[in-house]
C-alpha positions in Angstrom: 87.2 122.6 92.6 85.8 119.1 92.0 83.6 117.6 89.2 80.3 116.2 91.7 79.2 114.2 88.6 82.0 111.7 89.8 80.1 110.9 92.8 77.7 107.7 92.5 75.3 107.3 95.6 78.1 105.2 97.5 75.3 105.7 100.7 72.6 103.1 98.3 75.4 100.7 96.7 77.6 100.5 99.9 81.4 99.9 100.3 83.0 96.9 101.2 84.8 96.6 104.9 88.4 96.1 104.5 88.7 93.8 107.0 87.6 90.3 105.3 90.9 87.8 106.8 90.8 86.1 102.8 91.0 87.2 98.8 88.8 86.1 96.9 89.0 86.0 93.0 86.2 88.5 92.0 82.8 86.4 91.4 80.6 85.8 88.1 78.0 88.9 89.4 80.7 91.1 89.6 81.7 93.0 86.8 85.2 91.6 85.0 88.1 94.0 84.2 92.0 93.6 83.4 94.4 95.6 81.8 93.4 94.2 78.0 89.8 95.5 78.5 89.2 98.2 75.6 85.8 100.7 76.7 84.0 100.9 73.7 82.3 104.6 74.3 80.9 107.3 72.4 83.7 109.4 73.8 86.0 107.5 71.2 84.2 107.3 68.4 83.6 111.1 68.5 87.7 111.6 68.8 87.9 109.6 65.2 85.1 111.6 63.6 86.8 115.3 65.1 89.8 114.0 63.6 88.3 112.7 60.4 86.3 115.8 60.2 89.3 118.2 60.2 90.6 116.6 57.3 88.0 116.5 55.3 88.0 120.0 56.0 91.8 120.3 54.9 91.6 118.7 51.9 88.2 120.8 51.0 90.0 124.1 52.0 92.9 122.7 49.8 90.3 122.2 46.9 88.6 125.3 47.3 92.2 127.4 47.0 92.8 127.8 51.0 96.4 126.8 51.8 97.3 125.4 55.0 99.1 128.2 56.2 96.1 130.0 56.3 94.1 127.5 57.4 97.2 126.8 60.8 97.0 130.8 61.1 93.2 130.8 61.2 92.9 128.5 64.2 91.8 125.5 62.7 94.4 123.3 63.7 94.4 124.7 67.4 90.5 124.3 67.7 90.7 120.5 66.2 93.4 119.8 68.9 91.6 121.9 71.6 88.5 119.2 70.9 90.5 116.5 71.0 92.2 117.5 74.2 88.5 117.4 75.8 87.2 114.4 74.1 90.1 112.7 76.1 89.7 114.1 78.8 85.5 113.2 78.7 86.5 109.8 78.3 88.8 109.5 81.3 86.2 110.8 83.5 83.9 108.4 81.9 86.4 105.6 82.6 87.3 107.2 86.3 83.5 107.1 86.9 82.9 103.5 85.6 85.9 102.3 87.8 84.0 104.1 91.2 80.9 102.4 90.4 82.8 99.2 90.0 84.2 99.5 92.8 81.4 99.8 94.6 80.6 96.1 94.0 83.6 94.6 95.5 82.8 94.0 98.9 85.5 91.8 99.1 89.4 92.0 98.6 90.3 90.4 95.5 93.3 89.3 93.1 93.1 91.7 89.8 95.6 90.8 86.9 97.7 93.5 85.0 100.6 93.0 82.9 100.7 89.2 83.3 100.9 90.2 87.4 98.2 89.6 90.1 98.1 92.2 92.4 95.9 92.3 95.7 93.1 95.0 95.7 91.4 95.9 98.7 87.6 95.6 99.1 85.4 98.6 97.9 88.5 99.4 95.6 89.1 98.7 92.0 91.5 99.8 89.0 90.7 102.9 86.9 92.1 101.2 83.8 93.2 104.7 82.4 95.7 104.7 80.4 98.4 105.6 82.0 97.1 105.0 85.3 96.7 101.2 84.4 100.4 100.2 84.8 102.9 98.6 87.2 105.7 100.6 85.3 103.5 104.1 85.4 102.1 103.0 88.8 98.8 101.2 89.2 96.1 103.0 90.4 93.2 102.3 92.0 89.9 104.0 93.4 87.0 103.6 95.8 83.6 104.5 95.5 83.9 108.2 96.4 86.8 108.7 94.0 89.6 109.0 96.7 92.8 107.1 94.6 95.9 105.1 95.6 98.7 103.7 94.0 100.1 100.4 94.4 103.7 100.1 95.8 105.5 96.8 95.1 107.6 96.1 98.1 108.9 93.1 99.9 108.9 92.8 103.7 112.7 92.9 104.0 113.2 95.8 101.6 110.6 97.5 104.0 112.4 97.1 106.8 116.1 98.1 105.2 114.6 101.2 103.9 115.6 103.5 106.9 116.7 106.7 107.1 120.2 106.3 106.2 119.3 103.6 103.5 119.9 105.9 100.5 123.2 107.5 99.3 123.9 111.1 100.1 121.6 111.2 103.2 124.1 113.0 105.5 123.1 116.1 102.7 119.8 116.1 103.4 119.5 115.8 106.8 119.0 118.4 109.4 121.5 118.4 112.9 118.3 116.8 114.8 118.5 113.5 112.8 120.8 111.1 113.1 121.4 107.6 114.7 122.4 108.8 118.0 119.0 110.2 118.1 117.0 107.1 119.2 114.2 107.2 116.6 111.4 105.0 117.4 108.2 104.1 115.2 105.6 102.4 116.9 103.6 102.1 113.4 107.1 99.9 111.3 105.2 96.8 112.6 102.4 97.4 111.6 103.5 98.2 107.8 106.0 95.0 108.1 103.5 92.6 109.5 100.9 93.3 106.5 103.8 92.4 103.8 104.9 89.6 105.7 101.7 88.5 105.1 101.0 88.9 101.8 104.0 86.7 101.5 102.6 83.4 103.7 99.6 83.7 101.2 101.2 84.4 98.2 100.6 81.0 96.9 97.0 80.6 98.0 96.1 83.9 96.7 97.9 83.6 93.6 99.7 86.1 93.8 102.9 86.9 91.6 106.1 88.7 92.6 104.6 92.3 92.0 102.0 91.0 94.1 103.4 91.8 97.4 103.6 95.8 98.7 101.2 98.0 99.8 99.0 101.3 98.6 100.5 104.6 99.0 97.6 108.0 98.6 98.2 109.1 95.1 97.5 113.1 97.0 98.5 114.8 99.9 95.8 114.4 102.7 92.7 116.7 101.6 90.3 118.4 103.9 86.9 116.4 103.2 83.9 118.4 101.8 82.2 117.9 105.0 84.6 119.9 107.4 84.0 123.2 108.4 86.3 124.9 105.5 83.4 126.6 103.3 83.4 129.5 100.6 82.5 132.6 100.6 82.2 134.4 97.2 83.8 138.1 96.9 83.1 140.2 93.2 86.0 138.5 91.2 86.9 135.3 93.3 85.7 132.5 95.9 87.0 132.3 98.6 87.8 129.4 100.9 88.4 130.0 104.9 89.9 127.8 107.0 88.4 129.4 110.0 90.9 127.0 112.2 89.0 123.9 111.7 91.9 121.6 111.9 93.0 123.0 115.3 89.1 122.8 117.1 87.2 120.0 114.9 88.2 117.2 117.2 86.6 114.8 119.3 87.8 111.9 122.5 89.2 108.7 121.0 88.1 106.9 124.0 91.3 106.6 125.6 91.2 110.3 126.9 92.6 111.6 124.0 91.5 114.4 121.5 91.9 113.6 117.9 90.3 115.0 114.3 87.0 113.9 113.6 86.9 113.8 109.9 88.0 111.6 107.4 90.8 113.0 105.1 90.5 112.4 101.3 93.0 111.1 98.9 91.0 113.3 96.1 92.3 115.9 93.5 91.6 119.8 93.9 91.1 119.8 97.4 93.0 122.2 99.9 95.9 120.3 101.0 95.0 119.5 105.2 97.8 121.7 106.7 98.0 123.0 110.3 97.4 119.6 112.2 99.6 118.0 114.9 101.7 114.4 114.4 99.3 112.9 116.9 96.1 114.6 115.2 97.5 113.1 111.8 97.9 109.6 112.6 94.7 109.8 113.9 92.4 110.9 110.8 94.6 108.6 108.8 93.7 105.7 110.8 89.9 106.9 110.5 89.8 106.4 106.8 89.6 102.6 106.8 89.7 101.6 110.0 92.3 98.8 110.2 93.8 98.9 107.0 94.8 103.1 106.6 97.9 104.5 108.5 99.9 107.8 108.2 102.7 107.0 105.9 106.3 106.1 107.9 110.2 107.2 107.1 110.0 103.1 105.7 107.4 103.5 103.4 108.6 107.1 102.2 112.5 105.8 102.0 111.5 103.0 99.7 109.1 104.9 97.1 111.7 107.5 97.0 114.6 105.1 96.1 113.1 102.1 94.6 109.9 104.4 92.7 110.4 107.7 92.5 114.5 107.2 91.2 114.3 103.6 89.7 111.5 103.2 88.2 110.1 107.1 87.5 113.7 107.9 86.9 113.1 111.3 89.4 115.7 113.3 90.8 115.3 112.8 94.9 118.0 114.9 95.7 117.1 117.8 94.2 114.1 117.4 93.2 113.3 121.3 92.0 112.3 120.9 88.3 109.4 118.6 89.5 107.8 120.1 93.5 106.0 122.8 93.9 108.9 124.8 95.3 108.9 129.0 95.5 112.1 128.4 92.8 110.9 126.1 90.4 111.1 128.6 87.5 109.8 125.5 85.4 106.0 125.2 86.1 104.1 128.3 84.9 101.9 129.0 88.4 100.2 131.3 86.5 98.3 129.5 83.9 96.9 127.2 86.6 93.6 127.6 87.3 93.3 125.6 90.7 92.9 126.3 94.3 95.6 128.0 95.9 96.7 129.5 99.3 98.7 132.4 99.8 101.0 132.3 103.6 103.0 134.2 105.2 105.8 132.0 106.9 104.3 133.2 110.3 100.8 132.6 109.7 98.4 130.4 111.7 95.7 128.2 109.9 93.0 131.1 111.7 91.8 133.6 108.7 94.1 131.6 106.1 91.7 131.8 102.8 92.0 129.5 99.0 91.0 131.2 96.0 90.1 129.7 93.1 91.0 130.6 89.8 94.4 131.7 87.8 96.7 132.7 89.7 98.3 136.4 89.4 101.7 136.9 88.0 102.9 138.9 91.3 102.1 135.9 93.3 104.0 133.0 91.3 107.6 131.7 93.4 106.3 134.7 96.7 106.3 138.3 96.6 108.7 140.6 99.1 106.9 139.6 102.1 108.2 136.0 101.8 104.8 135.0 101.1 104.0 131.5 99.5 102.1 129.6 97.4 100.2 126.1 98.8 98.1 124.5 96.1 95.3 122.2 95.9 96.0 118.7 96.0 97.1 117.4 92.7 97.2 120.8 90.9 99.6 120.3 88.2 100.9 117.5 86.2 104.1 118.7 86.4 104.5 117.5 90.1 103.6 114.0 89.4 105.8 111.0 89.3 104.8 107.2 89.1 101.2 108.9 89.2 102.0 110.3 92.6 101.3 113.9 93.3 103.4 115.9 95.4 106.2 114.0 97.1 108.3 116.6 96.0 107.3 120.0 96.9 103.9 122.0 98.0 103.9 120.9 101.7 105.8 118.8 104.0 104.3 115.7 105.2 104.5 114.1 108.6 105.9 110.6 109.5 105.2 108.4 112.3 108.7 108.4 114.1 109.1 110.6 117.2 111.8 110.8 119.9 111.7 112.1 123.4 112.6 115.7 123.4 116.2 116.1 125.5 115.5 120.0 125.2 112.9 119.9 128.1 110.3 121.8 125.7 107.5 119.3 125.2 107.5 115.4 125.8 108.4 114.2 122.0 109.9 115.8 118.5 108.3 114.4 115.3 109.7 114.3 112.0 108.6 115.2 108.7 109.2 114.0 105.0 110.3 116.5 102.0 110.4 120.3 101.5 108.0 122.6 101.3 107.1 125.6 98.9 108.2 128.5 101.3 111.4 130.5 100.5 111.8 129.5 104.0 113.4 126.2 102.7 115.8 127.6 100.5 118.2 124.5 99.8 116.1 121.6 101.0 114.1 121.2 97.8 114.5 117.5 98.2 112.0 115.0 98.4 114.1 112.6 100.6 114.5 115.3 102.9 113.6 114.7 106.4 113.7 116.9 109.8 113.2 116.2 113.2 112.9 119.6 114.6 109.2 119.8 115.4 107.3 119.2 118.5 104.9 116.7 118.7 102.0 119.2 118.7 102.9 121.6 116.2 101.0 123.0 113.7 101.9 124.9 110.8 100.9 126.5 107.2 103.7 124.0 105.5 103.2 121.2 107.5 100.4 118.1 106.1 100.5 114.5 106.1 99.7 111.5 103.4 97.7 107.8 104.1 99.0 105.0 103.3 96.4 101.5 103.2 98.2 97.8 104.5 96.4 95.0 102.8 
């Protein structure tokens, strides 16, 4: 489910608190990187000699009377490209480690330069200078110590604040009859995401920052349930299994205000089981537990602007319909079945109690439900094909909680909740839409299809 070689000891190195008032360029002791750095590893040089291998091979095979034909129909070809494939991949893990153990270092925030930009990065954090992954048009990514990632979300304090729920064209179609403006949203969190940008703008000239440089960090995953919560495996003849046993509902403890909320930290990690079945209040709470101070559950603001100013302008994603890219129970264009990941099979009805993961490929009579209007949730991050600006599902898998409630007028609990995006259920037939948002759940409910996602103010 998770490669633990990506792990340094974080417990001997330490991570820095995110709560240090100043930047601070990074110092001579501290390991240098930008966006021009090149890793010289032995990953590399073993891609050029696969390569230059093959064709020595070719032009041998070519000498020795063996066309290419035969040589294609033979496998050669495939099994050079299959080696390539995992040289890559060894040396982005090698690079994904290096940029954990760097980031270990940091116990302080400072200024890192990409592109000709300088961008803020928060202490115990630091770029993992993949390619792809290293760019303000592809999205910036960054990672702590224990590999949980975020990507960096240029936004000014004004565009923040016009990014509300009607601030995007079309809206009326992908609403549901509880939103509206007559409905008296309120967000007690907007502040809070406002207040940080605003800011990073006062210190944008002491900092040195440049106009990228002012946003925040959104979690590149849906919220995870961390390896140390009570969600464990139990192995069968063909398959593991991985049991909820209603963790998220009991695993809380007192705030110190007389309220009740989860007592683990969620992760922003790929291949972990998404962290379903939790309450709005619950949410907020774990989210906030992260890095104390500086981690919040992500608001309609925040979630409005990626999907207009990210996800449509800059990714070029459909946000209306967004189908073709979300793990939805009618996207006829991922093949479910060739993934081998962690998935969860629900019933719409079913409570997070006996819910179990397997791991492996899925079957074919799973992939988009079977007659019982069963559904497929995944692991966080499972396929690449849900990705945009290096964010994994926005669109699709689960639907994630926001901060703004209202008091319920139905006389059925004390406030509604809303939540962000559609979910992979046949259930939400017609609201494949990642700009989706609905306002028709109770402040403590919990369901199969219902998660959350962090986002960190600098």
């Amino acid at each position: 489910m998770k490669d633990k070689k990506l792990k340094p000891n974080a417990n001997a190195v330490g991570v820095g608190a995110l709560d240090d008032p100043i930047f601070e360029e990074i110092t001579k002791n501290t390991p240098k990187t930008n966006s021009n750095t090149k890793h010289q590893t032995l990953t590399s040089n073993v891609a050029i000699t696969l390569i230059a291998l093959v064709i020595t091979i070719i032009v041998m095979l070519i000498l020795v009377g063996v066309t290419v034909s035969i040589a294609i129909n033979g496998g050669l070809f495939s099994t050079a490209k299959k080696a390539v494939t995992k040289t890559e991949e060894a040396k982005d893990r090698e690079l994904r480690f290096m940029a954990m153990a760097n980031a270990a270092t940091h116990n302080e925030k400072w200024v890192y330069e990409v592109e000709g930009e300088k961008i803020p990065i928060p202490a115990g954090f630091a770029p993992t200078e993949i390619e792809g992954e290293n760019s303000l048009e592809e999205g910036l990514v960054i990672t702590d110590a224990e590999g949980n990632e975020f990507v960096w979300i240029p936004c000014t304090s004004s565009d923040y604040e016009k990014a509300t729920f009607e601030s995007h064209e079309d809206w009326s179609t992908h609403q549901d009859n509880y939103l509206g403006v007559e409905t008296n949203w309120t967000d007690k969190q907007t502040a809070i995401g406002k207040t940080s940008l605003e800011n990073l703008e006062n210190k944008k000239d002491t900092l040195g920052l440049t106009s990228q440089g002012i946003g925040f960090y959104v979690a590149r995953y849906e919220a995870g349930i961390p390896d140390n919560a009570p969600f464990h495996p139990s192995k069968t003849e063909n398959n593991t299994y991985y049991y909820q046993n209603g963790a998220n509902k009991d695993a809380t403890e007192n705030d110190g205000n007389g309220k009740n909320t989860d007592k683990y930290k969620p992760v922003s990690k790929k291949g972990y089981p998404a962290w379903t079945c939790i309450n709005q209040e619950n949410a907020m709470g774990a989210s906030k537990k992260m890095y104390p101070g500086h981690s919040y559950m992500i608001d309609s603001h925040a979630w409005n602007y990626i999907c207009d100013k990210i996800l449509k302008d800059k990714a070029e994603m459909s946000i209306l319909d967004s189908t073709t890219w979300g793990n939805y129970y009618n996207n006829n264009s991922t093949k479910y079945e060739d993934l081998d990941i962690l998935y969860s099979l629900h019933s719409d009805n079913t409570s997070a109690v006996g819910d179990k993961y397997s791991k492996g490929l899925i079957p074919v009579d799973l992939v988009h439900g079977d007659k019982n209007n069963n559904f497929l949730v995944l692991s966080t991050g499972a396929s690449e094909d849900f990705k945009a600006y290096n964010i994994f599902d926005m669109a699709g898998n689960i639907c994630e909680l926001s901060t703004e409630t209202r008091l319920d007028n139905r006389g059925w609990c004390d406030y509604i909740s809303t939540a962000r995006g559609g979910a992979s259920s046949p259930g939400f037939a017609g609201l494949e839409s990642v700009v989706r948002a609905t306002g028709n759940y109770w402040d403590i409910d919990t369901y199969v299809h219902l998660g959350f996602r962090v986002v960190l103010y600098l």
